[in-house]
Biopython code that builds the backbone (N, CA, C, O; Angstrom):
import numpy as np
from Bio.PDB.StructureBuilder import StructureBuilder

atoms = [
    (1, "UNK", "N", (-5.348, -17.278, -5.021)),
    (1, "UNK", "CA", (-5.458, -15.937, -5.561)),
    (1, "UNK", "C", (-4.289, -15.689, -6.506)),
    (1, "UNK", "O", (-3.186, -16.057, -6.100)),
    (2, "UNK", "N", (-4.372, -15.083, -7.785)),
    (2, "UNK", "CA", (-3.307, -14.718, -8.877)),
    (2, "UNK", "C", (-3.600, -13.212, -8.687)),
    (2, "UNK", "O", (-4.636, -12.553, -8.773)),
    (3, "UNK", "N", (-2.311, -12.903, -8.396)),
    (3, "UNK", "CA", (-1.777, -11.456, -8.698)),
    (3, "UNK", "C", (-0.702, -11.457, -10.063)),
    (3, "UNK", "O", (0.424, -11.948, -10.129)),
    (4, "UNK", "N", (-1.435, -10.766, -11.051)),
    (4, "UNK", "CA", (-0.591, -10.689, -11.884)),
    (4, "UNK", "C", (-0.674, -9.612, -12.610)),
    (4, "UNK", "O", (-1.767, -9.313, -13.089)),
    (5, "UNK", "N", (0.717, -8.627, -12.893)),
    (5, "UNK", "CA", (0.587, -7.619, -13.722)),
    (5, "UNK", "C", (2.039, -7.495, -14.652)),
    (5, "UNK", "O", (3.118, -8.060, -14.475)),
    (6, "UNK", "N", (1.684, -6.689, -15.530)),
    (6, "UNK", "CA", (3.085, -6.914, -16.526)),
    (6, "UNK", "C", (4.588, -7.355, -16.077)),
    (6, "UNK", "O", (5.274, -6.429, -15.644)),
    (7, "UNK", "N", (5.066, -8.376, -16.112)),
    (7, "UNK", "CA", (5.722, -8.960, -15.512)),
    (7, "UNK", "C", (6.071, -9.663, -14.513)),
    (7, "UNK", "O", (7.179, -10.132, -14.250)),
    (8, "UNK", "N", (5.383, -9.710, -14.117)),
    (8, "UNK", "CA", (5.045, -10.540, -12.377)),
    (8, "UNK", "C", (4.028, -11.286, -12.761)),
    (8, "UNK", "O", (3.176, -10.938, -13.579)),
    (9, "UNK", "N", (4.090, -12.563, -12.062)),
    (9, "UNK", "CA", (2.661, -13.074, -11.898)),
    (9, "UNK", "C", (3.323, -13.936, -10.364)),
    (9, "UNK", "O", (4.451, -14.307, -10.040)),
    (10, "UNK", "N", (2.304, -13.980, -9.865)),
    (10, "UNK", "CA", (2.522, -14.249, -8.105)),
    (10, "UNK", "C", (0.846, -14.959, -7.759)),
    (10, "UNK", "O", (-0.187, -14.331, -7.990)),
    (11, "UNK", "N", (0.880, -16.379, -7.169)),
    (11, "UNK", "CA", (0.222, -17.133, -6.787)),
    (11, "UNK", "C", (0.240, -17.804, -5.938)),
    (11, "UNK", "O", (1.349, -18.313, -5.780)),
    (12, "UNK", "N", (-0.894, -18.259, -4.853)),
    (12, "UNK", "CA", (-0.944, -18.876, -3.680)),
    (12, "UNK", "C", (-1.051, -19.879, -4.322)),
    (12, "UNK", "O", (-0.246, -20.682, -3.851)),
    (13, "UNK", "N", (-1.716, -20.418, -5.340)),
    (13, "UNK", "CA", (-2.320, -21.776, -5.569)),
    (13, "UNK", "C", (-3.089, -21.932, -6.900)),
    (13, "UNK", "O", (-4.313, -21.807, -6.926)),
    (14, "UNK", "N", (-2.587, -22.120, -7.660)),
    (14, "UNK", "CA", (-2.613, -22.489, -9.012)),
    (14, "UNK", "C", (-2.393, -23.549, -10.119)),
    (14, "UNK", "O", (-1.286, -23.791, -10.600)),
    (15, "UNK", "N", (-3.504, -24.135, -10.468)),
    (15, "UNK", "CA", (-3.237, -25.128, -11.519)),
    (15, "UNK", "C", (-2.328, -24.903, -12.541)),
    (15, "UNK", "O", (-2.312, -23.797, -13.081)),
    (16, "UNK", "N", (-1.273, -26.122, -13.025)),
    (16, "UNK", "CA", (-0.261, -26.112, -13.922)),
    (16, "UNK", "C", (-1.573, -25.629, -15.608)),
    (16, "UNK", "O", (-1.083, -25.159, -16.635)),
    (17, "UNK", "N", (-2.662, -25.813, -15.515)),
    (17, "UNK", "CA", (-3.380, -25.446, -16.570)),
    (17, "UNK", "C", (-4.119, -24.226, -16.634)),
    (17, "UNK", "O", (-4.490, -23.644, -17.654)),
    (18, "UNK", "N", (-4.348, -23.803, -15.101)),
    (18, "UNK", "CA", (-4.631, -22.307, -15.532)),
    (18, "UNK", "C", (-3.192, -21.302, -15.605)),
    (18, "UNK", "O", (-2.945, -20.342, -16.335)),
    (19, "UNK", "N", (-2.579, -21.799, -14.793)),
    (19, "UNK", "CA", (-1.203, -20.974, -15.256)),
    (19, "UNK", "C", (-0.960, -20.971, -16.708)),
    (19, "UNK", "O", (-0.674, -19.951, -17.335)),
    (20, "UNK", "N", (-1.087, -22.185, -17.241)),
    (20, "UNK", "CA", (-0.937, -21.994, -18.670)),
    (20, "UNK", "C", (-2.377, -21.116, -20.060)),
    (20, "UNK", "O", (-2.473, -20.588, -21.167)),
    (21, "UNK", "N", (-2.828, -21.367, -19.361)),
    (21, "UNK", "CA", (-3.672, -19.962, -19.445)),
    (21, "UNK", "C", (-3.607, -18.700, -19.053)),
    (21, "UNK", "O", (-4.055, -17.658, -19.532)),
    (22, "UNK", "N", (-2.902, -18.980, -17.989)),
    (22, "UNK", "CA", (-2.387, -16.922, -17.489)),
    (22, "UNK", "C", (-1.017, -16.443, -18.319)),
    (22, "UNK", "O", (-0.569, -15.330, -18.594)),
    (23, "UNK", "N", (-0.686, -17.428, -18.515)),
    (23, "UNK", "CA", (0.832, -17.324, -19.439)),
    (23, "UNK", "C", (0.609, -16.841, -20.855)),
    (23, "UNK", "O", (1.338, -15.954, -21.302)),
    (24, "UNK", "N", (-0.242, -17.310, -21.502)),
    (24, "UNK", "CA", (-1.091, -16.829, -22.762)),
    (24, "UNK", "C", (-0.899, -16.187, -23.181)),
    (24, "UNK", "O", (-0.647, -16.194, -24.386)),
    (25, "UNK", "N", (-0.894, -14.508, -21.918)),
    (25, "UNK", "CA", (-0.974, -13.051, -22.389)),
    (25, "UNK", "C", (0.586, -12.955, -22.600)),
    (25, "UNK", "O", (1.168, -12.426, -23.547)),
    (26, "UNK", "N", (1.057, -13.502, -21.650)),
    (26, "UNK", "CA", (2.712, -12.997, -21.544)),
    (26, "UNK", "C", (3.629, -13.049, -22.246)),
    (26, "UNK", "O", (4.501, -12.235, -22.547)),
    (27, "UNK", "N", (3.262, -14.850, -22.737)),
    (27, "UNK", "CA", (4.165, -15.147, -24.058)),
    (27, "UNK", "C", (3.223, -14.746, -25.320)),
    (27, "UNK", "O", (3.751, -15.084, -26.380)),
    (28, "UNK", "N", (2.301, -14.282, -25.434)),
    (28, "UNK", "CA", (1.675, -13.852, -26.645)),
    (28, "UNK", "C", (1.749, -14.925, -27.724)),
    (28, "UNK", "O", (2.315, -14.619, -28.774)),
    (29, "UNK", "N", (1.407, -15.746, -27.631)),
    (29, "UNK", "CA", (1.301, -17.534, -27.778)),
    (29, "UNK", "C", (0.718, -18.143, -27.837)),
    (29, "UNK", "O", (-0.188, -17.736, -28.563)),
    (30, "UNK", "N", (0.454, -19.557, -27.331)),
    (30, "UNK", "CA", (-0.388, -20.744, -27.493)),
    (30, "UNK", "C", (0.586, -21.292, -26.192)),
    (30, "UNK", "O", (1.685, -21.833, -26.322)),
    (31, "UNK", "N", (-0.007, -21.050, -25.108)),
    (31, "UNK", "CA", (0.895, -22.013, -24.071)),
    (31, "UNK", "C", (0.152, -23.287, -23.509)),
    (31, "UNK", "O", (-0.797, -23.176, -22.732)),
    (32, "UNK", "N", (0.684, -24.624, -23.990)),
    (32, "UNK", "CA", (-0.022, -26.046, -23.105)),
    (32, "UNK", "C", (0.500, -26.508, -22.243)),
    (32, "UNK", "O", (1.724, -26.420, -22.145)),
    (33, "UNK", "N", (-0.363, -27.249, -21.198)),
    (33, "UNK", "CA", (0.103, -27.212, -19.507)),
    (33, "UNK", "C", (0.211, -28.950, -20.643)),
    (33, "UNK", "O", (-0.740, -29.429, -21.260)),
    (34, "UNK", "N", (1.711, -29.554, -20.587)),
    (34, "UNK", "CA", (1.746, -30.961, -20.882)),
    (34, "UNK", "C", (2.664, -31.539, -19.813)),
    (34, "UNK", "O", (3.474, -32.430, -20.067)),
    (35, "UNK", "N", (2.476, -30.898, -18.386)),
    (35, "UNK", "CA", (3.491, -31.330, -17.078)),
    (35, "UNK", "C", (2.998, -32.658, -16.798)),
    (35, "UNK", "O", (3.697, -33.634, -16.524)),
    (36, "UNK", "N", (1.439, -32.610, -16.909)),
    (36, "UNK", "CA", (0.944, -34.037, -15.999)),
    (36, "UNK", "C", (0.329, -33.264, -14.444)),
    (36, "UNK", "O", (-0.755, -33.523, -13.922)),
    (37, "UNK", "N", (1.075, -32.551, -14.074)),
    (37, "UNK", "CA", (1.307, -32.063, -12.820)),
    (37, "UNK", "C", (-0.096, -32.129, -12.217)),
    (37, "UNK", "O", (-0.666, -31.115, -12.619)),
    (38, "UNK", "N", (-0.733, -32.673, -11.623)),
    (38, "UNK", "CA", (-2.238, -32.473, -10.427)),
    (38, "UNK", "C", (-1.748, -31.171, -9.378)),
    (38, "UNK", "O", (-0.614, -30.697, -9.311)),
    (39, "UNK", "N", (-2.974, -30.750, -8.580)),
    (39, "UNK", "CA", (-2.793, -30.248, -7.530)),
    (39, "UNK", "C", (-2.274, -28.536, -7.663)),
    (39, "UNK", "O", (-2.223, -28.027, -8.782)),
    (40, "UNK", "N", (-2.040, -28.025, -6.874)),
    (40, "UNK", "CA", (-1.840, -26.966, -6.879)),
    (40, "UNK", "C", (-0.854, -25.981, -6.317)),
    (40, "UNK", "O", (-0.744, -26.068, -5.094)),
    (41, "UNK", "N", (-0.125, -25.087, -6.880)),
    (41, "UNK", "CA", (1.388, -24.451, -6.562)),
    (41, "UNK", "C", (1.170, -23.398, -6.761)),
    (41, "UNK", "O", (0.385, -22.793, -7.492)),
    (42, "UNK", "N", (2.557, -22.918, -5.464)),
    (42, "UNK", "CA", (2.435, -21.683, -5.595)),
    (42, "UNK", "C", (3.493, -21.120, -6.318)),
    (42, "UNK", "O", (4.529, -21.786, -6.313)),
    (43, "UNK", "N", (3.503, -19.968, -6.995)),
    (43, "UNK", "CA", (4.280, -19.350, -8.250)),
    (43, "UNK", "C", (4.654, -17.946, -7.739)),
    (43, "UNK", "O", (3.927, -17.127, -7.178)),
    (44, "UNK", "N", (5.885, -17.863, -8.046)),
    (44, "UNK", "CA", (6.207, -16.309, -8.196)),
    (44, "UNK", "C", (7.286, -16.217, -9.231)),
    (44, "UNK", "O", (8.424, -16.624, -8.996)),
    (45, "UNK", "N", (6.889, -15.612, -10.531)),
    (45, "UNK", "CA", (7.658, -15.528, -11.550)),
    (45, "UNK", "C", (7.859, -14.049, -12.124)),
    (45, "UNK", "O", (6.875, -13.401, -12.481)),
    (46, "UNK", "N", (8.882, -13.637, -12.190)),
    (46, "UNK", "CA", (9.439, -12.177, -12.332)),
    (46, "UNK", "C", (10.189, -12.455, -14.030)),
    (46, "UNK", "O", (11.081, -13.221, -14.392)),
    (47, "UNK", "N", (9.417, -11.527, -14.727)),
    (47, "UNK", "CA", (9.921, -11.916, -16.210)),
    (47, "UNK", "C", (9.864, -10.407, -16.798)),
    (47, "UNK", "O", (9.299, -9.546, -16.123)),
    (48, "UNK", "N", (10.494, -10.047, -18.159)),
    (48, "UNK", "CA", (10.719, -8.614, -18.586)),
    (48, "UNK", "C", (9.845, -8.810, -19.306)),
    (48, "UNK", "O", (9.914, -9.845, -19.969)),
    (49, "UNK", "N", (8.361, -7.688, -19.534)),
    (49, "UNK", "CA", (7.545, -7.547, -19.989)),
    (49, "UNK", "C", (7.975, -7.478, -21.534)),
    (49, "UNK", "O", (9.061, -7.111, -21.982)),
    (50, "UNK", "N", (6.798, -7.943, -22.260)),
    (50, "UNK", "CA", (7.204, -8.239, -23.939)),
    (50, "UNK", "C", (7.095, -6.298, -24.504)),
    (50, "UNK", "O", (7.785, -6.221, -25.521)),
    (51, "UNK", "N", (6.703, -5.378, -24.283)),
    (51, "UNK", "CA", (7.570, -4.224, -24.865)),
    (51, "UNK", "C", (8.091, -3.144, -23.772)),
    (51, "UNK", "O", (7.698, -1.987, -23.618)),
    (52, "UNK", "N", (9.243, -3.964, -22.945)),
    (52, "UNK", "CA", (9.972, -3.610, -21.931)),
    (52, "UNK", "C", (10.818, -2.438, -23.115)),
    (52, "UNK", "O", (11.126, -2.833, -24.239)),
    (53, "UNK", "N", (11.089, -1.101, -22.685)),
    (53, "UNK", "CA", (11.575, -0.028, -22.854)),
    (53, "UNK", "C", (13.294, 0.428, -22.683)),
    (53, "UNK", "O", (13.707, 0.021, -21.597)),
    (54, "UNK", "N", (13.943, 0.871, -23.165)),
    (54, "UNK", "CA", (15.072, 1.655, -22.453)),
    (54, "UNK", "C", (15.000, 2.579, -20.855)),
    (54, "UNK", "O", (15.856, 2.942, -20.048)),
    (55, "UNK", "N", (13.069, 2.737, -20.969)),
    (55, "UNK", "CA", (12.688, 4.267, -19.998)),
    (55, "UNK", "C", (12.935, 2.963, -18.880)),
    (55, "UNK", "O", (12.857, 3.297, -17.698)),
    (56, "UNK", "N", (13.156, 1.853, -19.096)),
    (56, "UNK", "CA", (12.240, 0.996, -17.664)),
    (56, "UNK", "C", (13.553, -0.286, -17.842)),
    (56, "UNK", "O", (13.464, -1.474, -18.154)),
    (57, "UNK", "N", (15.065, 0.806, -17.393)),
    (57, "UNK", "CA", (16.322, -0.241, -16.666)),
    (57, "UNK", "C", (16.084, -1.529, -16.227)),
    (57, "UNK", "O", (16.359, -2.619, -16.729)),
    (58, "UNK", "N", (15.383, -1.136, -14.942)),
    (58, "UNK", "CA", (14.358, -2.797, -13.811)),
    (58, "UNK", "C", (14.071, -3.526, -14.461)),
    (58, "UNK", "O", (14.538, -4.622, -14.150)),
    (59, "UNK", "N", (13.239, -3.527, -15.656)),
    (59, "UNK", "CA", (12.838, -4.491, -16.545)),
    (59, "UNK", "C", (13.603, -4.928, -17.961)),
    (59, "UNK", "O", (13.293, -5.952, -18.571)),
    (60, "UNK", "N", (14.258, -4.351, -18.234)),
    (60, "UNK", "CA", (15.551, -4.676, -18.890)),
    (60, "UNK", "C", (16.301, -5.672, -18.353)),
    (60, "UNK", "O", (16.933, -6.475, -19.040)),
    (61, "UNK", "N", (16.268, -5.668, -17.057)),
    (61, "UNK", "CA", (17.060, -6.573, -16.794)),
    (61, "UNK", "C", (16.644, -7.448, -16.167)),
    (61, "UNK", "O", (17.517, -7.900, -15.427)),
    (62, "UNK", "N", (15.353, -8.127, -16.049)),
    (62, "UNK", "CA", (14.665, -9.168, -15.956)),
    (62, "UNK", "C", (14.916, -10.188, -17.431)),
    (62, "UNK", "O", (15.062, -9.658, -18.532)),
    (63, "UNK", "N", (14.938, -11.812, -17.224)),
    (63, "UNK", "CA", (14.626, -12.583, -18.092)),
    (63, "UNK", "C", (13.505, -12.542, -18.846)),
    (63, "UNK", "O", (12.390, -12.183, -18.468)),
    (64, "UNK", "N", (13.899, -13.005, -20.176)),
    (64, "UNK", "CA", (12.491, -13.036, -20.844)),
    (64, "UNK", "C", (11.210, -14.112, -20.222)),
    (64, "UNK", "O", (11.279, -14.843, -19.234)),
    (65, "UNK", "N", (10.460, -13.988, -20.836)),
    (65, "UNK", "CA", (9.278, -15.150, -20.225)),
    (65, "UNK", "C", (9.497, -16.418, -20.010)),
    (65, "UNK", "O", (9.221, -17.131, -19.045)),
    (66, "UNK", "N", (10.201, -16.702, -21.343)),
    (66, "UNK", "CA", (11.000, -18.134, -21.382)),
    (66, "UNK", "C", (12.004, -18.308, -20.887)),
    (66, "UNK", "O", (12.306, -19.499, -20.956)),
    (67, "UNK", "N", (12.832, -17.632, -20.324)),
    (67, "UNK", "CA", (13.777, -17.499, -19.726)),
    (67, "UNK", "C", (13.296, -18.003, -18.251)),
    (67, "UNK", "O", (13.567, -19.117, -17.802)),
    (68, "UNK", "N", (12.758, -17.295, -17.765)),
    (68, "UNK", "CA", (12.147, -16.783, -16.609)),
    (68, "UNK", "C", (11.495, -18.554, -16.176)),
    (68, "UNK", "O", (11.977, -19.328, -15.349)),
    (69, "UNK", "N", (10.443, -18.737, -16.950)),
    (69, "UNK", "CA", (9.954, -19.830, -16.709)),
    (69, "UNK", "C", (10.964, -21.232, -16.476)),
    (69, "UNK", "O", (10.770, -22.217, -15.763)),
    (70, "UNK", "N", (11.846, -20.967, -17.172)),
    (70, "UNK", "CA", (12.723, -22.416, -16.581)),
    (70, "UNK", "C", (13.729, -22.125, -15.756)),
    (70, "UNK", "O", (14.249, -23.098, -15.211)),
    (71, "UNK", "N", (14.089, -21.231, -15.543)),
    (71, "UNK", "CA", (15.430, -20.653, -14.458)),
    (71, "UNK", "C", (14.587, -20.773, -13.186)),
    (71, "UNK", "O", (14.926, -21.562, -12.305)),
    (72, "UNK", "N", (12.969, -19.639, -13.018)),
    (72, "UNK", "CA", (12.378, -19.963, -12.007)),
    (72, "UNK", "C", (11.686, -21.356, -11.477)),
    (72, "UNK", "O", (11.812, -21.941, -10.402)),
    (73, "UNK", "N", (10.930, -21.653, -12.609)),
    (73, "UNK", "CA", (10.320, -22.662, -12.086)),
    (73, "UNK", "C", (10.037, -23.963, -12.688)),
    (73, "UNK", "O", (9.201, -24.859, -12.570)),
    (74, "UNK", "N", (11.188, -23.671, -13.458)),
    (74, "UNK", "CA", (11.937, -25.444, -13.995)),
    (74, "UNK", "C", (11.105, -25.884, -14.956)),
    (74, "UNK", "O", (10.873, -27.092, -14.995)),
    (75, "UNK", "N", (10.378, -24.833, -16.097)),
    (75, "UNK", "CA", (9.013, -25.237, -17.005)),
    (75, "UNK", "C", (9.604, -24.992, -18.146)),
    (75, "UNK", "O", (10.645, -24.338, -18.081)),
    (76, "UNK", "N", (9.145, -25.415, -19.419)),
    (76, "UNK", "CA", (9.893, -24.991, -20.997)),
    (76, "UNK", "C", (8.034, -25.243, -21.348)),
    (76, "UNK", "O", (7.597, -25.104, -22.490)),
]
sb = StructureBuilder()
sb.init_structure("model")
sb.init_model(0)
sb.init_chain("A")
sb.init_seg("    ")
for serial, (resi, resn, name, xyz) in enumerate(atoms, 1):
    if name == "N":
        sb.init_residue(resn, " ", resi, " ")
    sb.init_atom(name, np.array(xyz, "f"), 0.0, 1.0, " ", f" {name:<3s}", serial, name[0])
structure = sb.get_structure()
């Protein structure tokens, strides 16, 4: 199951290629799953939404997407 909403995305079990398809929206991009990786993981990635605000501190101070993705879960 993917729970994901502006900034969060949280998964029991997820392909390195549909993640890179759920990533899509986030990085507003072209994202390719080129890990190799089989099988399936679970994800919880906390990133500052792409028009994160002054009104919204919390998310200010989250990493960007790219950020986020290799600090959390070791991906570029």
């Amino acid at each position: 199951m993917i729970r994901s909403r502006l900034g969060q995305l949280h998964s029991g079990a997820i392909s390195m290629g549909v993640l890179a398809k759920v990533l899509y929206q986030a990085a507003e991009r072209i994202v390719m799953d080129k890990t190799g990786l089989p099988g399936w993981y679970e994800v919880e990635l906390d990133y500052r939404p792409p028009f994160a605000s002054a009104d919204s501190p919390d998310a200010l101070a989250l990493p960007s997407i790219f950020t986020a993705l290799e600090e959390q879960l070791g991906l570029r």
